[in-house]
C-alpha positions as a Markdown table, in Angstrom:
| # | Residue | x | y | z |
|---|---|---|---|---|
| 1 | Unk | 111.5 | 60.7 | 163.9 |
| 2 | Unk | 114.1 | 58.6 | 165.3 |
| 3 | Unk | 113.8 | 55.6 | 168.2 |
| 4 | Unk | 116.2 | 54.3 | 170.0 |
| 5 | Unk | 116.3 | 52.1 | 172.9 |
| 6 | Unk | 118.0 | 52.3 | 176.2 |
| 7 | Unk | 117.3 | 49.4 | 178.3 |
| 8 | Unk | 113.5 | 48.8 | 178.8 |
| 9 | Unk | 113.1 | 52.4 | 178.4 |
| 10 | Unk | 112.1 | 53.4 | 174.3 |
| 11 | Unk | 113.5 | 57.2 | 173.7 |
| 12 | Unk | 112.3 | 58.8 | 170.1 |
| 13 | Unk | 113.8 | 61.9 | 168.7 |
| 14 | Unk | 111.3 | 64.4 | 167.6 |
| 15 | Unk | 112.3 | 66.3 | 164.7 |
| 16 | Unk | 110.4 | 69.4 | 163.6 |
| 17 | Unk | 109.9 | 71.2 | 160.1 |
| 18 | Unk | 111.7 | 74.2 | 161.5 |
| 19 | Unk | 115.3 | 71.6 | 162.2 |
| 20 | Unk | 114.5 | 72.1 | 166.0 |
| 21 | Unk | 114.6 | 68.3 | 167.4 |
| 22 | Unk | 114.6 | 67.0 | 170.9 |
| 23 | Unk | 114.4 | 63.2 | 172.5 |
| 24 | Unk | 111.1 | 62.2 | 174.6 |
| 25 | Unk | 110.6 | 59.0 | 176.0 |
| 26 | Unk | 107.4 | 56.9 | 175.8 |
| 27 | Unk | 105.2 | 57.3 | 178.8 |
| 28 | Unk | 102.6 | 55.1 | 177.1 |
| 29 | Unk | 100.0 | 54.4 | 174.1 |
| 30 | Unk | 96.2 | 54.5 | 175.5 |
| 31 | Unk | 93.1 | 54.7 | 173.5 |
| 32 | Unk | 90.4 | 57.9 | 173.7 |
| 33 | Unk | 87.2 | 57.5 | 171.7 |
| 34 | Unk | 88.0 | 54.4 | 169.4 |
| 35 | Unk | 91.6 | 56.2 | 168.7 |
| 36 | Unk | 94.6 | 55.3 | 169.8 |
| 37 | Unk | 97.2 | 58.3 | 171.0 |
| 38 | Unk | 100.4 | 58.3 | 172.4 |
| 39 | Unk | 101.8 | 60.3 | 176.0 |
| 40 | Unk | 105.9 | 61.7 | 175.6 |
| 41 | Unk | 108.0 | 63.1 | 177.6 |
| 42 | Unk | 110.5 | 65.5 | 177.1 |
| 43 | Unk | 113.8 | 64.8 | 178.1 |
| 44 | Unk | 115.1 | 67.9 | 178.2 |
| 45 | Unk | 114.8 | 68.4 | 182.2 |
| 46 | Unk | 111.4 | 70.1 | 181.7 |
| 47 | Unk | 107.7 | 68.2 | 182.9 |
| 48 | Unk | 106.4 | 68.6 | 179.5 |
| 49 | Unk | 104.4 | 66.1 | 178.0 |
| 50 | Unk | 103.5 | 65.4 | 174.3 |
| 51 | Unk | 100.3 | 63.9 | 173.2 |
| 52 | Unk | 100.0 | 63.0 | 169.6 |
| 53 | Unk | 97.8 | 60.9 | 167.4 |
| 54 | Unk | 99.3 | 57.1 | 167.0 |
| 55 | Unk | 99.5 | 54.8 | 164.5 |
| 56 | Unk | 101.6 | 51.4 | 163.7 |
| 57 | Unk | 102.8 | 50.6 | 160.7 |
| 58 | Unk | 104.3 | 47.7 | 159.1 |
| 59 | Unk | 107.6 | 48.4 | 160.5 |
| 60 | Unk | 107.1 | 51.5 | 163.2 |
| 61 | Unk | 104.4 | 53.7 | 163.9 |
| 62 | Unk | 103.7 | 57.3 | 162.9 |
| 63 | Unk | 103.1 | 60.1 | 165.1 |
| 64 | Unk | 99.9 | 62.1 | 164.3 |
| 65 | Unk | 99.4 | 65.9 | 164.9 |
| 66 | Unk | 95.9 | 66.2 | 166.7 |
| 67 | Unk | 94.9 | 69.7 | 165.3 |
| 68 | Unk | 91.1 | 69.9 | 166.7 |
| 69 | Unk | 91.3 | 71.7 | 170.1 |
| 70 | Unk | 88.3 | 70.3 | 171.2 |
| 71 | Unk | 89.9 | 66.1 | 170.6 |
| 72 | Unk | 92.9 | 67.4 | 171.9 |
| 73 | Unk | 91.0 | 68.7 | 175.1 |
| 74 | Unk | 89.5 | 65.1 | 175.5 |
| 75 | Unk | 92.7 | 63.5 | 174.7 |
| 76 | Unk | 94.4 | 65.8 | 177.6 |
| 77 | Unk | 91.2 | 64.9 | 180.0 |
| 78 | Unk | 91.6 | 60.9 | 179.2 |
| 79 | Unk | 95.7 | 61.0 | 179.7 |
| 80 | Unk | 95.5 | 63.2 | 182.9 |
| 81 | Unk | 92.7 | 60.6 | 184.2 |
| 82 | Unk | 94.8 | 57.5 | 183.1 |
| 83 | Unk | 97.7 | 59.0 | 185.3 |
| 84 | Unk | 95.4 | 59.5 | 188.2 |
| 85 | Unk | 94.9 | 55.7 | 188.3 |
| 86 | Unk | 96.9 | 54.5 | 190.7 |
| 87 | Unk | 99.0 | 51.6 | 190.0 |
């Protein structure tokens, strides 16, 4: 995973096992049952959005695959319901 930064707006590069990579930027980090995850967007002219497992490190942070369906259901659930919010 790459990050780069483009004014106040953080793009990463997502890089996948099969060489296919892509840049998202960083909707936000928000917590869902004591974890904390992290919303991306693909920049690719598409509305998709990626949800992944996050954690900082010592000099980044790691992006975590969320392989139960069911957290990833609630994760969805919390993230739709966090954009509903208004501002």
């Amino acid at each position: 995973m790459a990050q780069k930064k483009y004014g106040d707006d953080e793009i990463i590069t997502l890089e996948f096992d099969n060489g296919d990579s892509f840049e998202c930027g960083i909707i936000g980090v928000f917590e869902c049952e004591g974890k904390d995850y992290i919303a991306l967007e693909a920049l690719d002219g598409t509305d998709d959005v990626y949800l992944y497992g996050y954690r900082e490190n010592a000099d980044d942070f790691d992006l975590l695959d969320i392989e139960d369906e069911q957290t990833f259901n609630k994760v969805a659930a919390e993230f739709e319901s966090l954009m509903d919010e208004p501002l």
